[in-house]
Structures are given as C-alpha cells and as structure tokens.
N, C-alpha and C positions, 0 to 999 in steps of 0.2 A: 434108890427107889426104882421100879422096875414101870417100866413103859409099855400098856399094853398098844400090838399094830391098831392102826387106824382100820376100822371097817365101813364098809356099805353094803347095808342089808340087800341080801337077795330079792325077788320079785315075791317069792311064797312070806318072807319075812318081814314083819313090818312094827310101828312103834308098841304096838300089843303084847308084843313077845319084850319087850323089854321095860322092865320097870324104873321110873325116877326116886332119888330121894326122898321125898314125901310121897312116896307111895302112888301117886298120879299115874296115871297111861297114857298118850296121849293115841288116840284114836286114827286107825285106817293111817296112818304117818308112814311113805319107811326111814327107817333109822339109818342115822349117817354117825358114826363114829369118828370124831377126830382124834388128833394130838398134837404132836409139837407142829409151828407155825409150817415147814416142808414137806409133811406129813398131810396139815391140812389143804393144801394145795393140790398134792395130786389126791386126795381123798372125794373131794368138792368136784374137780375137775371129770373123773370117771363117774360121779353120781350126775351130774347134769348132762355129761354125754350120753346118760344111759337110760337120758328121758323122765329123770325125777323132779322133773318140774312141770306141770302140765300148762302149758298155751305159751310155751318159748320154743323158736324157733331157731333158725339161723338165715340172717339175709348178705351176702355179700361179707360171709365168712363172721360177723358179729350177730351176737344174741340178740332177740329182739323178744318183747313181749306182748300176746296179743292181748290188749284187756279193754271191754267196756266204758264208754265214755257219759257217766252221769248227765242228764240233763239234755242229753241229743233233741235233738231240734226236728230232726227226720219223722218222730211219733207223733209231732205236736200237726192237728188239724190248722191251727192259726197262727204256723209257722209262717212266716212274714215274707223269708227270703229263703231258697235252699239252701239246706246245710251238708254238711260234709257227711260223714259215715261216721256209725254211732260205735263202732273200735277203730282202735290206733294201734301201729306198732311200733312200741318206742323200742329204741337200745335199751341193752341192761345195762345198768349202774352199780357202782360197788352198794349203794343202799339200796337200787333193787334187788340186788341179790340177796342181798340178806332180811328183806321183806317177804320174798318169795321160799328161801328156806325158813324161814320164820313159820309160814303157814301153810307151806305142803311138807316137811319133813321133822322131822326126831332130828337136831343136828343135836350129841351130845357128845363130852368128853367123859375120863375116869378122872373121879377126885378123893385122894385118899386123907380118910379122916384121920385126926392129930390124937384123936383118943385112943381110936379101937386099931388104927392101922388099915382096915379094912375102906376098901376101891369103890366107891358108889356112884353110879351113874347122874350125871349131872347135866342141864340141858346148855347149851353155849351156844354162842354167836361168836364166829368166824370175824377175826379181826377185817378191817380195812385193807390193811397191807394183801394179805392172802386172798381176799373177795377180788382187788383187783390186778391179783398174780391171774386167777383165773379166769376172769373176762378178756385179760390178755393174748388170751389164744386165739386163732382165727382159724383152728380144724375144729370142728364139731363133725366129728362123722355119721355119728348117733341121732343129731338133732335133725328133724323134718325141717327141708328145706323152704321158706317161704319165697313166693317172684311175686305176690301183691293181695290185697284185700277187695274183694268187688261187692256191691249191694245187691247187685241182680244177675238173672243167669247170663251166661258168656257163651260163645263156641269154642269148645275145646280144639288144640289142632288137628285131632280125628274126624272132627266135624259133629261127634255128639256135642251136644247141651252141658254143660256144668248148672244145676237146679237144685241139686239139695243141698241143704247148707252143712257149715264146717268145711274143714279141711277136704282138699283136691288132691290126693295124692298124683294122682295122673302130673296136674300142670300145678302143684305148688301153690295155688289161690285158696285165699280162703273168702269162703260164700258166705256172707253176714248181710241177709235181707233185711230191709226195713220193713217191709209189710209180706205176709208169704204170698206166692207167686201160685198160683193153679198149673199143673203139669203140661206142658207144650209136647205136644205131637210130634214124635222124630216124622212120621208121615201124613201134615195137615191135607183136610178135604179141599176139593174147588171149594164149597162153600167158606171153607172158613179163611180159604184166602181171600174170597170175595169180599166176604166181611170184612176181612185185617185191611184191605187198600180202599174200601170204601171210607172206614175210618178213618184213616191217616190222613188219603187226600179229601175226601169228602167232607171230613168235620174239623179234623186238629188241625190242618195247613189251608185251609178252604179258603180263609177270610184276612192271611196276611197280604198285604201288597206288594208279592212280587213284582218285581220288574220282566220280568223274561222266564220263559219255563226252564231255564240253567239254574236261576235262583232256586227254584223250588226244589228242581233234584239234587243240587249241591247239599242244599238243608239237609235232606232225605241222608244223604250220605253221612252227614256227619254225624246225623243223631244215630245212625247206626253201627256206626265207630266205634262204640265200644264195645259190643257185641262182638264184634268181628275182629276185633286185637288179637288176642289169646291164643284163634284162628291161624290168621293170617302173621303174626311174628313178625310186625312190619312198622315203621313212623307212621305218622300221621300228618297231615301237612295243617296250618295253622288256617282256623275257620275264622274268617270275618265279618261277621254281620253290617254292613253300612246303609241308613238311612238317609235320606235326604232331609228329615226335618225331626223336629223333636213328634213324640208319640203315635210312630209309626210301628211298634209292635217288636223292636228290633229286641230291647233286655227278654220279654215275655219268649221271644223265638228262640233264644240262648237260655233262659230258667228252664224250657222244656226237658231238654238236659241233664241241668242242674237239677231238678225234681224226683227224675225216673232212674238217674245215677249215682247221685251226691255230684255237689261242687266246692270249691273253694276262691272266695272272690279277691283278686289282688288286687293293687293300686298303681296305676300307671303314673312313672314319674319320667316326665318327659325330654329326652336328651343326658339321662345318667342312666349308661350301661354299667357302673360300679351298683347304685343302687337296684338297679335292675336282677344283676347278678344275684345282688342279695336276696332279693323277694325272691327269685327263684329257688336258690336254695334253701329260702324258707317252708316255701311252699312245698317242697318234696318231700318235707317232713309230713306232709297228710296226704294220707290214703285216699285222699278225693281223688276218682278219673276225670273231674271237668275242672282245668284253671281260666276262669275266666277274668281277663279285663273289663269291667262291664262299664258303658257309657266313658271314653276314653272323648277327651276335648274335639269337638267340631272343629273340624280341619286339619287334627293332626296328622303328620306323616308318621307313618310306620317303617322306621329305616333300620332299625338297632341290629347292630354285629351279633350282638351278645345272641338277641332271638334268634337270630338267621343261624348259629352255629348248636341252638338248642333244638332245632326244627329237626338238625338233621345227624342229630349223634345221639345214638343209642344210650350212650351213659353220658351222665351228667356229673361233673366234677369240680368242686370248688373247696375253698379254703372255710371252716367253719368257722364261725360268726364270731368273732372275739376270742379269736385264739390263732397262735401266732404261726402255729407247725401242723396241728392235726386237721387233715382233709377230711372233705365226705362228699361218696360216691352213691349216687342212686340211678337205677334203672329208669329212661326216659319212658315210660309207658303211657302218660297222659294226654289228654285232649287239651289244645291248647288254642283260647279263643277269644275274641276282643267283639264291642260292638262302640258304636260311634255313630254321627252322623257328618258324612260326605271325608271320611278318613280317607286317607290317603297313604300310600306305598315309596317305599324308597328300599335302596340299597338291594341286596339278594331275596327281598321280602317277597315279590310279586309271583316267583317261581317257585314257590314254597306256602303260597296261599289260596288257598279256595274260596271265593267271592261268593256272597249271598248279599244281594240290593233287594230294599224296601224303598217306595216312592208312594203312599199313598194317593200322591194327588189333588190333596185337599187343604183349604188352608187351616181348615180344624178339626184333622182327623184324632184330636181327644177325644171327638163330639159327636161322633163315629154311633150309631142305636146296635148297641150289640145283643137283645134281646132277639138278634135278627138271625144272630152270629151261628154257623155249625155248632158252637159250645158257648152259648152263651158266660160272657165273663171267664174266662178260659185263665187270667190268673188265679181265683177264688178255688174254680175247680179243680186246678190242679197241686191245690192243695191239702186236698184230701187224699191219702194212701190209697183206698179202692182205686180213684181214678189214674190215679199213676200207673196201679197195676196194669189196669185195663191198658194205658197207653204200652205199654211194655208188652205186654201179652199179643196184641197186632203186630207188632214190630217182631216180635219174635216168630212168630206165625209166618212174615212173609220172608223172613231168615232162613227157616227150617225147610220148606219150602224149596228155598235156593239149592239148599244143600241136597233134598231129593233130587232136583234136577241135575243132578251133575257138578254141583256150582260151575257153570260159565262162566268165562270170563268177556272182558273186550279188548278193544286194543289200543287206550290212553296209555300216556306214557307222560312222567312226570316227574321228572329227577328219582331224585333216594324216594321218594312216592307212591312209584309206579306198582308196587303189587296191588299197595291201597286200591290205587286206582284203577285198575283191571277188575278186581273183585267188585269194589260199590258200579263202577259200570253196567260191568257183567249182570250185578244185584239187579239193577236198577231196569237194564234194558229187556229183563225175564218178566220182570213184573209192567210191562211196557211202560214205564216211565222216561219219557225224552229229556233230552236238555244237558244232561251232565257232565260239565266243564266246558259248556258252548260258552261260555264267556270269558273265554282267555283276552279275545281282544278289549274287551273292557277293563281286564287287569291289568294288562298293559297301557291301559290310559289312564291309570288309577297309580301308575307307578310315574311322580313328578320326575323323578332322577333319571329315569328312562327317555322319557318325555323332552326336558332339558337339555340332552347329549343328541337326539332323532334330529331338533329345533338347532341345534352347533354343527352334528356334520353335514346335515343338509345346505346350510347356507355356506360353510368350508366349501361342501364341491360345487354351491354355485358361483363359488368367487375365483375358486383355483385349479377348477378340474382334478383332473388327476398328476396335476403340478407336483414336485415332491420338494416340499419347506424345512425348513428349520424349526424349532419353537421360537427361536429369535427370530423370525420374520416371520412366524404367527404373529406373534407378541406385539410388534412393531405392525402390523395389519389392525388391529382391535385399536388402536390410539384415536382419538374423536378428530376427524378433519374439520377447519374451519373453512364454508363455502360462502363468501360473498357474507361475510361476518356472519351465519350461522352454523352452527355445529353441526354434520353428518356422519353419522353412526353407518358407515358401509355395511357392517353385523346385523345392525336392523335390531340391537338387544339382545344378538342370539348368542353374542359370545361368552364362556364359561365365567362366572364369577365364583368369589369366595361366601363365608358365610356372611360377609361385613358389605356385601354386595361391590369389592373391588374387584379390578381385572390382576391375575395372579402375573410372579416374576416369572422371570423366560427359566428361570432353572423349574418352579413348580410347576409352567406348563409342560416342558418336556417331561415331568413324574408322572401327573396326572395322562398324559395321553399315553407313555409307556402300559399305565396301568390297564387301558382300553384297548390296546393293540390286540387286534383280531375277534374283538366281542362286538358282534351286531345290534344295533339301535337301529329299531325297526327296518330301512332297509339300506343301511349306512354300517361301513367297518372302516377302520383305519388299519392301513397298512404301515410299515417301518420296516427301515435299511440306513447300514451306514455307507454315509459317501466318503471313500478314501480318500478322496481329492479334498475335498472342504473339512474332513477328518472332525466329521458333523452327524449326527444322527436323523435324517430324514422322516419324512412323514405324509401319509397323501391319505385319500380318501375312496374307496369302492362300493358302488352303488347295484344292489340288483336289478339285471333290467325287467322288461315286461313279460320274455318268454322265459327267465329263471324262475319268477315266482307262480307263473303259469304250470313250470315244473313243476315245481315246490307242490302246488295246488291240486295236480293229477295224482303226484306220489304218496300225500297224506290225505286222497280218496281211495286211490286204489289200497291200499293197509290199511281205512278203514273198514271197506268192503272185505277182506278175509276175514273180518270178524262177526259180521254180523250173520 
C-alpha cells in the first residue's frame, strides 16, 4: 500500500479545499495531513511553529495557552474581594494539544477503503505518544513570544504606554483589561495633572492614618509599581503594610492594588520555608501582578530565607509540586506584599522592604463616620469597574507626565532595588511628594534580629573593649554569677540565645559570630583574627565614633544634594 507524505496546508489553503468521507467540510480550518506515528511528529511540530494555533505562545521555551477564565470575578460589581485576571496562561498538555487541534485545524489522515481500494480523506487525532513527542521541544522559533499577561496599561521600555489590548509585540505582554481604559495623554495638561494628584492625595489616600509622610509616599510608590515594571526592567522590593491595631485600613490600602491590577491572596504559614516555597510556586502559576499576604498574625516576624532570596532573583526556580524530577521556572515579575499589625522583620527582610505604618490613634477606629471620608466607604467604591478606572487613569496621568519630564531620577540607593528606587523617588519628588523611604530608621527598629545583635555587641564592648576573646571565654562570660546568694546576669539579658531561649555551646558561638564578622548592627561590627600563639580564633568588637558618623551624615547629604 503506498503512503501518501504528510502535508500542512499552506496559509491560502485551508479545510474548504479539502473534502471528508461523508462529504463534510470543515470550515475556515487549515488542514494538517498526517501519517505514520514519525511523520506525524514532525508534521504537528512545523504546523504549530507556523502559528496554527491561535492564542499559544511560547514562555520560557514551552507552549503555553492564553484562554479565558469563566466566571472571573474582575466583571462582578459585588465582587467581595479582588480577583486575579480573567486569562491564564497555562502549559500545553498532550490533551491540550489535541483540544486545540481538534478545533482550530483539519488534522486528517488517508484511509484506503477495503472495497473500492480507493484513499479517502478521514479526520484523526494524533496519538498521545506523538502529541507529547511535540510539546517536547523547547525551540518554537515561529511562536510569539509571551513575558506576562497585564489588566491595565503598563510603560513600555521606550516609555510609550502599552493601552490597547491584545498582544504587545514591542514587550511580549499581553493587555487583557478588565473594564476599557479611556486614552492617556503621551502629553497631560497642568490641569489634568492637577486633577490626577488632587485625587490621589486629596481623596483616595487622604483619610488613611499615616504615621509619617514616608508612609504615604512609600504607598504611592508601590501602587505604581506595576506600571513602571515593564519600564524600568528591574525587582521590586517587598511592600508591607503594618498597623498598629486591628481596622486601621491596612487590607483596604493593599486591595487598592488588588482592584486596579488583579491579585492573588496567599496564606502565611509561619516558620515553614518548605511550605512557603510551595505557595510560591504555586502562586506563579497566575498571572496576577499583586501576591499578597493579607492580615499575617499580629506580632509576627518576617525573617524567611526563602522570601529574602525571592525578593531578589530575577527567576524563580523550584521542583514542581508532586513530581519527583521535572522543575519550573518563572519570571520573578510580581509585586510582593504582606499586611499585619505591629509585624515585625528578621533576617535579610528589613533591606529588602518598604514600610508603610498605619496608627489611627483611636481605640475604635472601626467606628471611624466615613460619610465624612474623601471617598466615602472607599471598599464599596472600589468595587465598581468605572471607579477603578478612574483611579488608574490619575495614576497614569501623573506617570506620563514623568515621562515628559525627562523622567528624573533621585539618588536612593537600595540594594538589587536601586533603579526602582531612583525612578519612584525621582516620580515622586517631580510631583512634590516628600517622605520616600525617610523611614529606613524605623525599619531597622522593626527588624528584632538586628535589634538583638546592636543590644550583644553593645554591652560585648561595654564589658571588653576592644579586648580580643575567644568564643570559649565569651561563653564562660555569659554563665549566671552567684552574688551574695543572688544570681547576676553581667549581659544584663543581652547575650545571644537560641530558639529554646538557651545560651549556645562555645563551638556554636564561634559559628554564629563568624557568620557576623564585619556586618554592622547599628553602630557596632565585630572583628576576627587568629592568634598563632593560643592557635585560637579571636574576636573583638568596633564601634563608630561621633565624628565617623558625623561623616557618614555630611557624605549621604552631600549625594543627596546632587540630586535634587
């Protein structure tokens, strides 16, 4: 029996031109012609590189599919809580694939009939075996490249606007609004900047209880973070909303967000970076720009590895969820944010966080007459589409704005950060807004880990000077002296414990202080050397004095002033 080659119709070609068995056509289809199982592999493989499938992509060298999610929550006026964005892009599967040619193509074979001899076109489905011969590839050279899915318009890296929906060839995004967006001015009036900052500050942030006007611009900053991603090609450092009491506005100041962006809400599981890990890599299975922790337990610290090393790496990489070999890899692109009250910092967290305090001040501010408010009831309202617009339409205005200006920058500096944070300065000090990132010293008092080592070598050099010890004669200094039958603590409470509240052995204190050698706690470092003679590893303590940080104090005025 003879074999005819496998085909894929041309672009002028399509299921029309070719008839089935029962006489059927199948309409506007092109036809893909298989045959034997090698055949159909590269047959599949050249029709899907060549763009026969419409809304599949390629993210990170695998296919992905963009499609609509039934039931999005984003349309509904009495949506409860914000929802995520109303398309996904999932991977393709051996039964996506064969869903997808199912109903955008003619996939047929030749079947020759037992009677007449004669070869008649018959429609097939691509075994399993062959569907996931071809997902196996990781060159799509043909397929439009996907880097993320956004609900509202972005800055592109040229500094135009991304606004009309669909695919971005420019930057690879694809624009899926929740409600349509009215056209933002590459060049806004005074007036209408007027308007956009009289909003923002005047009605939408008017009536939270800042603490400090750093709170307020921090806010500023981050709501406009996503905007400015795309932009600027840069991390984002992790937002934290912390209140002092319960209904001080703190989730409503985080939903803002969540409304105008899409979010997706996680669950803080506290002191398990394994589960941790996981939620996150669940999470990056959606297209949401905002992960928020929301309402995270009153007093917890915020110390985890796992966050601190997601803050500030571009890709995010982990073992997929129930399977023992295959990884997955996703673009770190999101906003990543927590709210609590009276939270607290540990570990690499506090240099990698942007603080926003709420303190109302009152002992019932649930009980708060918002009839009074810039926006009366401001969760309600912004539950309505229009109004979200309208908030995004100001924000964008004083965006564009920037970008006529030259966009300016300032001169923060903030670890892996720092572009962020030159750019929202910059933003922020064009449209004279003060305060942005004046509250470092409150984060460092908001960081207990920090706070505990300032409280150990402080009282270190008030016991030993610049003495150079052992950790065996630390260790043996921390022991409780018995004075006139009662116990004195010389430390005062300030020496390092474990989690079990013990004083550690002389091998873990010399770990522990190795691991701190030359990192300043507030204005305290420890030094190390070994003594050849006691063939021991030393250890002392240096303190800045009054005219070093007087330096200090002239040198980051003076670098502030070039920027301004």
């Amino acid at each position: 029996m003879t074999t005819a080659e496998p085909v894929v119709t041309t672009d002028t070609d399509t299921a029309a031109d070719v008839a089935t068995a029962d006489g059927t056509v199948p309409a506007d289809r092109p036809a893909i012609r298989i045959g034997g199982e090698a055949d159909t592999i590269r047959t599949l493989t050249t029709a899907v590189a060549g763009g026969a499938l419409p809304d599949v992509f390629v993210a990170g060298g695998q296919l992905v599919h963009l499609s609509r999610i039934s039931g999005a929550a984003l349309a509904d006026h009495a949506a409860a809580q914000p929802a995520a964005l109303p398309v996904s892009a999932d991977p393709v599967t051996a039964s996506g694939l064969a869903f997808l040619l199912a109903h955008h193509t003619y996939v047929h074979r030749l079947k020759k009939d037992k009677e007449t001899g004669e070869l008649t076109e018959v429609e097939a489905s691509p075994t399993k075996t062959a569907l996931s011969a071809v997902l196996s590839s990781r060159y799509w050279p043909g397929v439009r490249p996907l880097t993320g899915i956004v609900g509202s318009p972005v800055l592109r890296p040229d500094g135009t606007l991304l606004q009309t929906p669909g695919y971005d060839p420019a930057t690879g995004l694809y624009h899926c609004p929740a409600a349509p967006v009215p056209p933002i001015p590459a060049h806004p009036t005074a007036d209408q900047v007027t308007d956009a900052k009289t909003f923002v500050l005047g009605r939408l942030l008017c009536d939270f209880p800042f603490v400090a006007p750093a709170d307020r611009a921090n806010h500023l900053a981050l709501l406009l973070a996503p905007i400015l991603r795309p932009y600027l090609g840069c991390l984002t450092p992790f937002g934290l909303i912390s209140a002092t009491t319960q209904s001080s506005g703190k989730t409503l100041l985080a939903e803002i967000l969540g409304y105008i962006y899409g979010c997706k809400n996680l669950v803080w599981r506290k002191g398990d970076d394994s589960e941790l890990e996981k939620a996150i890599t669940s999470a990056l299975h959606s297209a949401a720009p905002i992960m928020l922790w929301d309402n995270i337990a009153e007093g917890t610290v915020i110390a985890s590895a796992v966050l601190a090393q997601l803050l500030t790496s571009p890709q995010w990489s982990a073992r997929m969820l129930g399977s023992s070999g295959a990884g997955f890899t996703a673009t770190n692109n999101r906003l990543w944010m927590a709210t609590g009250n009276n939270i607290r910092l540990g570990g690499d967290m506090a240099t990698r966080t942007v603080l926003v305090r709420l303190d109302p001040n009152d002992p019932h501010p649930d009980q708060r007459d918002q009839t009074a408010f810039g926006i009366p009831h401001l969760d309600n309202w912004l539950k309505h589409p229009a109004n979200r617009v309208t908030v995004l339409r100001h924000l964008l205005i004083l965006v564009m704005d920037w970008i006529q200006a030259g966009a300016p920058r300032s001169g923060h500096t903030m670890r892996q950060f720092t572009t962020w944070a030159q750019a929202s300065g910059g933003l922020l000090a064009h449209h004279g807004i003060d305060g942005f990132l004046d509250n470092l010293a409150d984060m460092r008092e908001a960081d207990d880990e920090d706070a505990e080592w300032v409280a150990f070598l402080a009282r270190w050099h008030e016991l030993n000077h610049d003495r150079r010890i052992t950790s065996r004669h630390l260790r043996q200094q921390a022991e409780i002296d018995i004075v006139n039958n009662q116990p004195v603590d010389q430390w005062e409470g300030a020496f390092l414990t474990d989690d079990l509240g013990r004083i550690p052995s002389t091998k873990s204190i010399g770990r522990i202080l190795t691991g701190h050698i030359g990192r300043w706690h507030g204005d305290y470092v420890i030094r190390s050397a070994m003594d050849t003679h006691a063939k021991a590893r030393v250890f002392w303590v240096e303190t800045r004095t009054a005219d070093d940080q007087a330096t200090d104090h002239r040198t980051t005025h003076d670098h502030h002033d070039l920027w301004q």
